[in-house]
C-alpha positions as CSV (number, residue, x, y, z in Angstrom):
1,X,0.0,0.0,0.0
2,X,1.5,3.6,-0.8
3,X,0.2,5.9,1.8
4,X,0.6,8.8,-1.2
5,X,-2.6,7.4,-2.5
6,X,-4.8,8.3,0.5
7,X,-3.5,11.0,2.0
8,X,-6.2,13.5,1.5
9,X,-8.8,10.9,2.7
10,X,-6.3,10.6,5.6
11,X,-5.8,14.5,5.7
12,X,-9.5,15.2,6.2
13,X,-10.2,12.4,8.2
14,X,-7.6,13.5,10.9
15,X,-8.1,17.3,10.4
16,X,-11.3,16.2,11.9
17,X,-9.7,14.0,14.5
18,X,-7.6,17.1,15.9
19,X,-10.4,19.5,16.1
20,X,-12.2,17.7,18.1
21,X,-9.4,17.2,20.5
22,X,-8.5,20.8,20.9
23,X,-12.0,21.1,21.9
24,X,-12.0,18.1,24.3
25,X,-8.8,20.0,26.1
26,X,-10.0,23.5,26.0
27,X,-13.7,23.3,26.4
28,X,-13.5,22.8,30.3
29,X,-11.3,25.5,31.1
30,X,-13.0,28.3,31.6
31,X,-15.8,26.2,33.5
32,X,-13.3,24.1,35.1
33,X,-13.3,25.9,38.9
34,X,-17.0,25.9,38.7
35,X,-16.9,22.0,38.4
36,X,-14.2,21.8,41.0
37,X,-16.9,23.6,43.3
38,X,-19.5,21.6,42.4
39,X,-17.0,18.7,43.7
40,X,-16.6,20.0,47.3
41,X,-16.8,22.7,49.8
42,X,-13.5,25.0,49.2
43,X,-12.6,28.2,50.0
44,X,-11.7,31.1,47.2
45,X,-8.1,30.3,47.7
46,X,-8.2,26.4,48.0
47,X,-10.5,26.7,44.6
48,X,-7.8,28.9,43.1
49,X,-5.1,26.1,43.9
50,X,-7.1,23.4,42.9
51,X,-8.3,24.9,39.2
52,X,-4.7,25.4,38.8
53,X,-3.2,22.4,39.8
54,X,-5.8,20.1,37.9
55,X,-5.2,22.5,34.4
56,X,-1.4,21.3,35.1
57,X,-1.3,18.0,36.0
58,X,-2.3,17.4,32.1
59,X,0.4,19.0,30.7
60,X,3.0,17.6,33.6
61,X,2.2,14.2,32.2
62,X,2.9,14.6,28.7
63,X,6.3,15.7,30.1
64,X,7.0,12.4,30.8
65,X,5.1,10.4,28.5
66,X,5.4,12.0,25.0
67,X,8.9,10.4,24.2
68,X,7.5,6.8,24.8
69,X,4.8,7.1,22.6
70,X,7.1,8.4,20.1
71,X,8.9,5.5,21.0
72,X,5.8,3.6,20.3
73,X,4.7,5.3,17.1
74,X,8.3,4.8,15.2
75,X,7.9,0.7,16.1
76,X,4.5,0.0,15.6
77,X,3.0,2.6,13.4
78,X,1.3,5.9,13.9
79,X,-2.2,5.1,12.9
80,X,-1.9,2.6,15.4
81,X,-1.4,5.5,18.1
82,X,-3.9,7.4,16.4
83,X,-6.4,4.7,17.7
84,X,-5.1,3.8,21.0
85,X,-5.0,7.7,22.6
86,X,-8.2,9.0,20.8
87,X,-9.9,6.1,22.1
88,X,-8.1,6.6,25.4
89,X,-9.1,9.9,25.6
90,X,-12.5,9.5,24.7
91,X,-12.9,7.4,27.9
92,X,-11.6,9.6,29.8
93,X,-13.5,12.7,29.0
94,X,-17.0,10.3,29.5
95,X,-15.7,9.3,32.5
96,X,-15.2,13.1,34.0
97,X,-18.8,13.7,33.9
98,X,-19.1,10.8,36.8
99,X,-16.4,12.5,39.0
100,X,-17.7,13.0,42.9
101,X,-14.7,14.5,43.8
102,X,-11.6,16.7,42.7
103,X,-9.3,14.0,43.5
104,X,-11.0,11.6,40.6
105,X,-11.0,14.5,37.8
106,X,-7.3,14.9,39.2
107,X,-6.7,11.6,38.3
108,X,-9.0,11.6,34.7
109,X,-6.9,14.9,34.1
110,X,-3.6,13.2,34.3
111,X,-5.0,10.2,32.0
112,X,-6.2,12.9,29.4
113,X,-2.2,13.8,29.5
114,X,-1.1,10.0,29.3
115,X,-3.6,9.8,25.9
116,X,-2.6,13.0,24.8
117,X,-1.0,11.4,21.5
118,X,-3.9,11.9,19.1
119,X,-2.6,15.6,17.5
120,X,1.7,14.6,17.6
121,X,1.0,10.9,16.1
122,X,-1.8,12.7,13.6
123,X,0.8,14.9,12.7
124,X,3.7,12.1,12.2
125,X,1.1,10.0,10.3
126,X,0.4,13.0,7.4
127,X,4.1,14.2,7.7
128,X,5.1,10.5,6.7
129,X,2.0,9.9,4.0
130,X,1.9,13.1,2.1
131,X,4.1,13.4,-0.9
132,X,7.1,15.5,0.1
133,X,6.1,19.2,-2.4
134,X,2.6,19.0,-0.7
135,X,3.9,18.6,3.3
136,X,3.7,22.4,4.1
137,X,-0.1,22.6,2.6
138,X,-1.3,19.4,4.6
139,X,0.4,19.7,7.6
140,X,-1.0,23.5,7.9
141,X,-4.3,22.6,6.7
142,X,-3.9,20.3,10.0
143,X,-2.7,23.0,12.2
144,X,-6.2,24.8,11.3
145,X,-7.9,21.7,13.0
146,X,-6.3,21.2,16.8
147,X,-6.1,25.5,16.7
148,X,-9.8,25.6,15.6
149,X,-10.4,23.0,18.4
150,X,-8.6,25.2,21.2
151,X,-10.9,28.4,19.2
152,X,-13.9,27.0,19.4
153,X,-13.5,24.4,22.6
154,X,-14.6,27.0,25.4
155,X,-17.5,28.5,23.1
156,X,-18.5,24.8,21.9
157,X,-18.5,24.4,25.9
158,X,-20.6,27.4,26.8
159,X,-23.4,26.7,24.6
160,X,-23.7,22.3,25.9
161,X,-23.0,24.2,29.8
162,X,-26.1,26.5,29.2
163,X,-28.3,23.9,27.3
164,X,-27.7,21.2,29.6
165,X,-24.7,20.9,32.2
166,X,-21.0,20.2,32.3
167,X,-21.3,16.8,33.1
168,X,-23.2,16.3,29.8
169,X,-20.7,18.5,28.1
170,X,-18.2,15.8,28.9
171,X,-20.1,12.7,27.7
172,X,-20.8,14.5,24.5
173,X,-17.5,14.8,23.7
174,X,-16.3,11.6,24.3
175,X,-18.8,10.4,21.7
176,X,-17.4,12.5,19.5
177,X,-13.6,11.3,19.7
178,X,-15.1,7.7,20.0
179,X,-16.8,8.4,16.6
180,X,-13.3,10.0,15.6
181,X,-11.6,6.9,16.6
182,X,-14.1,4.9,14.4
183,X,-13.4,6.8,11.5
184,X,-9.4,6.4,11.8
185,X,-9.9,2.5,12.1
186,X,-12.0,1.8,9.3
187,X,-10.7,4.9,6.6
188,X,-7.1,6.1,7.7
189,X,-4.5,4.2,5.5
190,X,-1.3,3.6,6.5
191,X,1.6,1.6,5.1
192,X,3.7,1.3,8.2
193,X,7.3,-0.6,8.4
194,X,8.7,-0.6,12.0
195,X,12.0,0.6,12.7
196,X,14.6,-1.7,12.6
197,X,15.8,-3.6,15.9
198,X,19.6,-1.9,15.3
199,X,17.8,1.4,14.9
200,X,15.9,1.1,17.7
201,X,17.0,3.3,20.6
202,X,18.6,1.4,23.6
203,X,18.8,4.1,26.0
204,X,15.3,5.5,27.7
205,X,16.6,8.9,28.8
206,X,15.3,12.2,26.6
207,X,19.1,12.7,25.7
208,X,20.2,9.4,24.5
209,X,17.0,9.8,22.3
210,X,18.0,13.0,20.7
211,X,21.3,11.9,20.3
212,X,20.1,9.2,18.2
213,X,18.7,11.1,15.6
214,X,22.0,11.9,12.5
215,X,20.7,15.9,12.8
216,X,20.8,16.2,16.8
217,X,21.4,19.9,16.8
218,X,18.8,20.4,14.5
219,X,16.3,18.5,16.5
220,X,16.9,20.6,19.8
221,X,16.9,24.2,18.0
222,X,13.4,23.1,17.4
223,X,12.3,22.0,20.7
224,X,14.2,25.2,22.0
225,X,11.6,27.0,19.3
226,X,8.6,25.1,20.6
227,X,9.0,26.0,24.2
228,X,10.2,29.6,23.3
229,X,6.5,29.9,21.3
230,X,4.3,28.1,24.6
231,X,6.0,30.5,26.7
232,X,4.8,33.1,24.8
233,X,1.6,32.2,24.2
234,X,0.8,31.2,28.1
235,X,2.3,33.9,29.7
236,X,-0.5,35.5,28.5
237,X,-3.5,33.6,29.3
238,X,-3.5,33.9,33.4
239,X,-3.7,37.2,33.0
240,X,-5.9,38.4,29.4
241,X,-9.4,39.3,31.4
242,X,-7.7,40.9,34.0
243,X,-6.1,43.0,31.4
244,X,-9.1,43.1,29.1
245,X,-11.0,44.1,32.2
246,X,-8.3,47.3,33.0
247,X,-8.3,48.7,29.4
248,X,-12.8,48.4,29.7
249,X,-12.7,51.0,32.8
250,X,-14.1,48.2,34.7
251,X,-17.0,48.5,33.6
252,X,-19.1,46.7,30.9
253,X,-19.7,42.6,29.8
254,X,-15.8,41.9,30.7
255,X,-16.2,37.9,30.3
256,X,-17.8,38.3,26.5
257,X,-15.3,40.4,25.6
258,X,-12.1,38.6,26.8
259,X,-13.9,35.3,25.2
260,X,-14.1,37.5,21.6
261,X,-10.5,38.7,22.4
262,X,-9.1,35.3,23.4
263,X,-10.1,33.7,19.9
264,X,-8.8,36.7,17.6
265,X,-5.2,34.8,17.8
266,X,-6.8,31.6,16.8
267,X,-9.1,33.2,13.9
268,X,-5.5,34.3,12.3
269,X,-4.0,31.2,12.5
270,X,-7.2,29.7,11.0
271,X,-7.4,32.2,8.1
272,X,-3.8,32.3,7.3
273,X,-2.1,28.8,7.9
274,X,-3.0,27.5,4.7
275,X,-1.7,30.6,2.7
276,X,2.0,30.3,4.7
277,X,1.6,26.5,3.6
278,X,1.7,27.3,0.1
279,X,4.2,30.0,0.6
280,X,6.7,27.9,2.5
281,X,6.5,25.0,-0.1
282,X,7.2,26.9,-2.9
283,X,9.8,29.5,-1.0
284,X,11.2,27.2,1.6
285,X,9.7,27.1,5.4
286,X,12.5,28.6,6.7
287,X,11.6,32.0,4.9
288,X,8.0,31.3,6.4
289,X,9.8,30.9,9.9
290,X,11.4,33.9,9.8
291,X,8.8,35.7,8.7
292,X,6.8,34.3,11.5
293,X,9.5,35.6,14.6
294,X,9.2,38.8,13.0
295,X,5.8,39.3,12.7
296,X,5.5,38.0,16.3
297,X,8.0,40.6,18.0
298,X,6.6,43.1,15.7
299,X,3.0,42.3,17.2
300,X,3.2,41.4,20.5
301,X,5.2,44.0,22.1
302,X,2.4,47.0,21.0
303,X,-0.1,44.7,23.1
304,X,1.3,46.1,26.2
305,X,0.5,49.6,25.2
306,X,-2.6,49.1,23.8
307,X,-5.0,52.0,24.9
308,X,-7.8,50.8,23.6
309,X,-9.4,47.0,24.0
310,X,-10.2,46.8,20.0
311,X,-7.2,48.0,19.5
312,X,-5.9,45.3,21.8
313,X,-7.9,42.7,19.7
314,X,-6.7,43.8,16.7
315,X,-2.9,43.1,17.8
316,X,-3.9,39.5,19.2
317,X,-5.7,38.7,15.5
318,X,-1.8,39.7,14.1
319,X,-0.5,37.7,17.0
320,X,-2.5,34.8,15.5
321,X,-1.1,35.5,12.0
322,X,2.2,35.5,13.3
323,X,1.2,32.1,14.9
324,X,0.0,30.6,11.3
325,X,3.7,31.3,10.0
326,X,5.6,29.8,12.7
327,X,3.9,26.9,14.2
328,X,3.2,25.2,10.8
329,X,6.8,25.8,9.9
330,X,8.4,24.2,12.8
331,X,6.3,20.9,12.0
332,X,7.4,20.9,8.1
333,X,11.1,21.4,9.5
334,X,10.4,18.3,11.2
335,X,9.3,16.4,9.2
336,X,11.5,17.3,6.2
337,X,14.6,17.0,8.6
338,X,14.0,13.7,10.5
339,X,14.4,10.3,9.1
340,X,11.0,8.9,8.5
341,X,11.8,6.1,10.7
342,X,12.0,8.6,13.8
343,X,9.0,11.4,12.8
344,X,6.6,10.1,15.2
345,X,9.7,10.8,18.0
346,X,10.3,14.0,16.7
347,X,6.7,14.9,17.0
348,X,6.2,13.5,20.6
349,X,9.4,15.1,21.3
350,X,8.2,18.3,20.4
351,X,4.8,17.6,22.2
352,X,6.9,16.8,25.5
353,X,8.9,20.8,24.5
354,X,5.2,22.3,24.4
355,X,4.0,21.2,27.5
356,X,7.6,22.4,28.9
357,X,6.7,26.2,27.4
358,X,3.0,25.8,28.7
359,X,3.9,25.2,32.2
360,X,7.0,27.7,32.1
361,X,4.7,30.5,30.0
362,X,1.8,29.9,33.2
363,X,3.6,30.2,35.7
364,X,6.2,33.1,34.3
365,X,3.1,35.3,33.4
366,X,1.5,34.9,36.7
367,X,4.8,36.0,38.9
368,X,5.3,39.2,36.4
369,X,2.1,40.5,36.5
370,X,2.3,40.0,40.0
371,X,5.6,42.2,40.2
372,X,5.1,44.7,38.0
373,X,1.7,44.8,35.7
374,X,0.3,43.1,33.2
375,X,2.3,45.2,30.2
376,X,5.1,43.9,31.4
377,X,3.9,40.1,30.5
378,X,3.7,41.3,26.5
379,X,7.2,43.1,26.7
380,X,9.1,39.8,28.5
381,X,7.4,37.6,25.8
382,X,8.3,40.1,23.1
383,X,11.6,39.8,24.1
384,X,11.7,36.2,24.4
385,X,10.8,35.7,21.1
386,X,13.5,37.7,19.9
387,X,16.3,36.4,21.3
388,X,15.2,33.0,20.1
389,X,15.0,34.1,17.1
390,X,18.6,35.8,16.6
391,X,20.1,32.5,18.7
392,X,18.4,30.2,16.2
393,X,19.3,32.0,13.5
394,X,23.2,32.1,13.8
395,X,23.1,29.0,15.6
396,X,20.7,26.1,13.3
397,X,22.3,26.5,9.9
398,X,20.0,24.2,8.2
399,X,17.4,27.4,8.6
400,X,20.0,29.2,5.9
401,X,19.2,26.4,3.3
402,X,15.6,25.9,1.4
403,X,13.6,23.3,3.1
């Protein structure tokens, strides 16, 4: 079987697949301490711990778990990961809606991070099956799906919350990645041959594993990349209301309007992935990655300084384009620089780097706002961004060559 033949059947199919998991992992968030309540008797601060412990212990996980299923993926096939975490996940998610206590949705929420496999291996399964002129265009078609998932999680959320009640929330999306996992089994074609016992890696430690791969150096600039971009991105979600809420007065439908301005960086990468895709095949993705890093500084920083909270919006839907050139482009790198024996490492690899830059980003935007204000969140992550960008730059020379 040549995978070449189905790959936009396999495309669509798992475009699908991703949505629907960025809106199993992001629809409970903004309802999550309200659950937690509903759980036990806690006080505002014990509530405030709670919600954020629980949103973490996710992401902790696929610390530690994303390099063993890459592991898995490389020696017994992608699609075969596909199935085993969306179904995984798809339990899990029921199960939440049965929890009688936070300590059981701890527990569910650290399983969610143990299946969280289906967007890395879905990414390592079109990387590998797509004919090498047409990776950019798929895999930032597929970007569109998990970041139109994480878009439309929280208002997908809302609307079930309202109609009916969180708990049902939860059992109506795990029908929905069951029905996912369904559709990979009986549609998704993949012609998979295992990496070879001498190949295999011998040594379970994160550094023997990169050390493995013939491009190393390569492979760490872009996990360096992937953490640089969560940090940025995080650092400014503890603290977007509050800040949507200063540049209102106070005054006014504050939670609306931080929900409109929280999806403007989403709607960009939506609208313009595709376009940077094209772009970046024809041009080379490291053009597109540049491109990216400059739009990004160029956006960000005027965010602090925004006097206005449309004018505020209108930086975070540039932030979003920014997002469509860079995110995309650190996948194609990947997948055009790694054997295709080791993708589905690279991938969980760089899954393992994002859940690094979403704890760091968290945490780091929390203790500066806390310091100074919440401008100063924006200029740190400005400035992050740009010194990965100049490091990278003189450092990776495969980014000075077309790929």
């Amino acid at each position: 079987m040549d995978n070449s033949k189905y790959w936009r059947r396999n495309l669509w199919i798992l475009l699908f697949g991703t949505f629907l998991t960025g809106v199993a992992f992001s629809e409970v968030i903004p309802f999550q301490p309200l659950y937690i309540s509903e759980l036990g008797s806690f006080s505002k601060s014990q509530l405030s711990l709670l919600s954020g412990v629980v949103y973490a212990s996710s992401f902790i996980v696929v610390i530690f778990t994303s390099a063993m299923w890459g592991r898995f993926a490389d020696r017994h096939g992608r699609k075969r990961m596909v199935l085993q975490t969306s179904f995984g996940s798809a339990v899990t998610l029921f199960l939440m809606a049965f929890c009688t206590n936070v300590w059981e949705l701890l527990l569910l929420k650290c399983l969610q991070g143990f299946f969280d496999g289906v967007i890395p291996n879905s990414i390592a399964l079109v990387a590998t099956g797509t004919p090498r002129k047409k990776t950019g265009y798929a895999l930032s078609w597929l970007s569109t799906g998990y970041t139109s998932g994480f878009l439309v999680g929280p208002i997908f959320g809302g609307f079930l919350v309202k109609i009916f009640s969180i708990r049902v929330s939860f059992m109506l999306t795990g029908f929905l990645l069951f029905s996912f996992f369904l559709l990979t089994y009986f549609f998704v074609k993949e012609k998979f041959e295992p990496i070879s016992i001498e190949k295999r890696q011998k040594k379970e430690s994160v550094f023997h594993i990169i050390k493995g791969f013939p491009n190393s150096h390569f492979i760490v600039s872009m996990l360096i990349v992937s953490i640089s971009l969560q940090i940025m991105n995080n650092s400014i979600n503890p603290i977007i209301t509050l800040y949507v809420k200063e540049l209102m007065g106070n005054s006014g439908n504050v939670s609306v309007v931080s929900g409109i301005v929280a999806a403007m960086p989403g709607i960009g990468m939506v609208i313009m992935s595709p376009w940077f895709g094209k772009f970046g095949d024809k041009f080379g993705t490291n053009k597109v990655l540049s491109i990216g890093f400059i739009l990004s500084t160029i956006f960000i920083f005027p965010q602090g300084l925004a006097p206005t909270v449309l004018i505020f919006g209108i930086f975070r839907f540039l932030n979003g384009v920014s997002n469509a050139a860079i995110f995309p482009s650190v996948q194609t790198l990947l997948a055009k620089g790694t054997p295709p024996e080791l993708t589905g490492m690279a991938f969980s690899l760089n899954q393992g780097a994002q859940a690094i830059g979403i704890c760091i980003g968290s945490m780091m935007g929390s203790i500066i706002s806390s310091i100074w204000n919440y401008n100063a969140v924006f200029y740190f992550s400005a400035l992050i961004v740009f010194i990965t960008f100049i490091v990278i730059m003189k450092k990776v020379p495969e980014l000075k060559n077309k790929l």
